[in-house]
N, C-alpha and C positions, 0 to 999 in steps of 0.2 A: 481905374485906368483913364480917367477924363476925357472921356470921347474919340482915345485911341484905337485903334483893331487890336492891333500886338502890343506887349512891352517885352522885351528882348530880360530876360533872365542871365542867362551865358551862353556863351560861343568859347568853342574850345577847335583849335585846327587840328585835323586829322592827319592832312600831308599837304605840305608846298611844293613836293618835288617837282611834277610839270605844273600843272596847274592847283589851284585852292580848292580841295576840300573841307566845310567845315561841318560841326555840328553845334548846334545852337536848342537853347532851350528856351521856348517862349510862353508866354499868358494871352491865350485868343480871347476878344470877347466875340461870343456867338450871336447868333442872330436874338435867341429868347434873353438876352440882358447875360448871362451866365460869363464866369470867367473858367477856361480852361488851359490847363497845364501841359502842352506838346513839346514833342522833340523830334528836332528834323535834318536831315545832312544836305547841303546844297553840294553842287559841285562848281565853282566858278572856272571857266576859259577864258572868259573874255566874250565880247559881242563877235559877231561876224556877218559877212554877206554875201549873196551866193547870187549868180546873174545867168539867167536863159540867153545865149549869144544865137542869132536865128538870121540867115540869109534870108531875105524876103522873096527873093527872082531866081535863087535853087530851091527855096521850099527846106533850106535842110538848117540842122543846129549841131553844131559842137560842145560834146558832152565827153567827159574824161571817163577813165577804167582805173582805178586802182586799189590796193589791199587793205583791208580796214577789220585792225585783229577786233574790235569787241562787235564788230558783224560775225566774224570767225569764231570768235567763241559763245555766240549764241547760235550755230547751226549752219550759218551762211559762210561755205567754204571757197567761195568765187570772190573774185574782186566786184568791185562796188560801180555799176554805173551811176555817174550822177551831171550835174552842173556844177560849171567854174567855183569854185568859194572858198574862203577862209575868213580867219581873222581878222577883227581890225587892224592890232599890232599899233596904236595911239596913232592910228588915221581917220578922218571921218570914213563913213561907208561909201562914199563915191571915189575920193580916193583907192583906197582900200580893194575895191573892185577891179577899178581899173590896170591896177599893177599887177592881181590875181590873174585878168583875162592874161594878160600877158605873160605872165612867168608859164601860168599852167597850160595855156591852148594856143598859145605864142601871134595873138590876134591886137591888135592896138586898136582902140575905141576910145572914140572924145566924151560922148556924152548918151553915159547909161541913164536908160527910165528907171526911176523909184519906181516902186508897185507897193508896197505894201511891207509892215514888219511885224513879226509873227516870234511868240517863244513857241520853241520847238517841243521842250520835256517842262514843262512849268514846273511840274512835280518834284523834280531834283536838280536841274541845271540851268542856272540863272542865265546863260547867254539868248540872247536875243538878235536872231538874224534880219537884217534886210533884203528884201527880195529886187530883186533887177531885172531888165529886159536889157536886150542892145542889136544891133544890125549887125550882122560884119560881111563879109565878102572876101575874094579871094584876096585882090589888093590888098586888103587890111593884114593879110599874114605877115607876121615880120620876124617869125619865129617859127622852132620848130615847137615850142610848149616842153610841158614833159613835167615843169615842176622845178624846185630846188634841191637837187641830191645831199645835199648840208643839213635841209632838215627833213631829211626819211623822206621826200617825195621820188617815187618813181610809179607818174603818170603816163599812161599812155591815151592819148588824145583821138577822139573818134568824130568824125563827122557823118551824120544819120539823117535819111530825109525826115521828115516831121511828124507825119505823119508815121511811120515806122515806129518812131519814138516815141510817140503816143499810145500806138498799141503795146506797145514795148512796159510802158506803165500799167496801160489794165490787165496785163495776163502776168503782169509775174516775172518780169526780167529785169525790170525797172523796182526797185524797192526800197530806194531814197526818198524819206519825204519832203524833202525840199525840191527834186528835182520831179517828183508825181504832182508836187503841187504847179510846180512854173510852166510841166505840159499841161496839165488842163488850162490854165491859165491860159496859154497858147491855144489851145480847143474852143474857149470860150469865147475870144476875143478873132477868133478867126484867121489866125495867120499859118492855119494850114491848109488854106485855100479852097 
């Protein structure tokens, strides 16, 4: 393998319908020099980015509510609290954010803070989210949010003081990990006063 990790044996697509599932058969070499023969299914969507929108002088953040069948059919028969996000859809991530705050929590923002980018399921699903912060205020509404009913969104949009939303993460009502991650994140750095 000349001082590669993998060499890629075959990839065969499972389904392109929404998104690329494939399966792929590779040669690792491992740590002890050995070469071994796995096979593994990714699932690609695409990248995405998901942004903590946080009034700093109410203390509170805008987090959406809505249905998310493979929560439902692992147990979780509630809709899904979380933070603004989606897709890139061939935008950078700041782009990309920016037009999500707005279609989903109907909020306009110039300029979201990077924080950090993190894979979510390394293990099966190649997309890779960017993480975001951003201010907003009442001013900033210029929408009612909600989503795009064209493509299956029907969000309902929740404004929560911060703290709330915080505890709302360590007991159990919260169980989004991008959005458990951008409260602590908000916990740690202090902007729940």
């Amino acid at each position: 393998m000349s001082g590669e990790v993998i060499r890629i044996l075959s990839e065969e697509i499972l389904s392109d319908d929404h998104y690329l599932l494939k399966k792929t058969r590779f040669e690792l070499m491992r740590r002890d020099g050995s070469a071994q023969v796995q096979t593994r299914e990714t699932y690609d969507r695409g990248n995405g980015a998901c942004i903590l929108l946080h009034d700093p002088t109410r203390k509170t953040v805008l987090l959406t509510r809505q249905f998310r069948y493979p929560a439902y059919v692992n147990g979780h028969a509630a809709p899904l609290i979380e933070v603004c996000a989606g897709l890139l859809d061939e935008h950078d991530p700041e782009t990309a954010i920016v037009k999500e705050a707005a279609e989903e929590c109907g909020v306009e923002i110039a300029k979201p803070q990077r924080l950090f980018e993190l894979f979510m399921s390394p293990g099966s699903v190649t997309e890779k989210l960017t993480f975001f912060a951003a201010e907003y205020s009442p001013a900033a509404r210029v929408g009612a949010g909600g989503g795009l009913a064209d493509e299956g969104e029907d969000i309902e949009v929740l404004e929560i003081p911060l703290r709330e939303a915080i505890a709302m993460a360590g007991d159990g009502r919260i169980v989004d990990a991008k959005t458990v991650l951008l409260l602590h994140w908000a916990a740690l750095n202090g902007l729940a006063g």
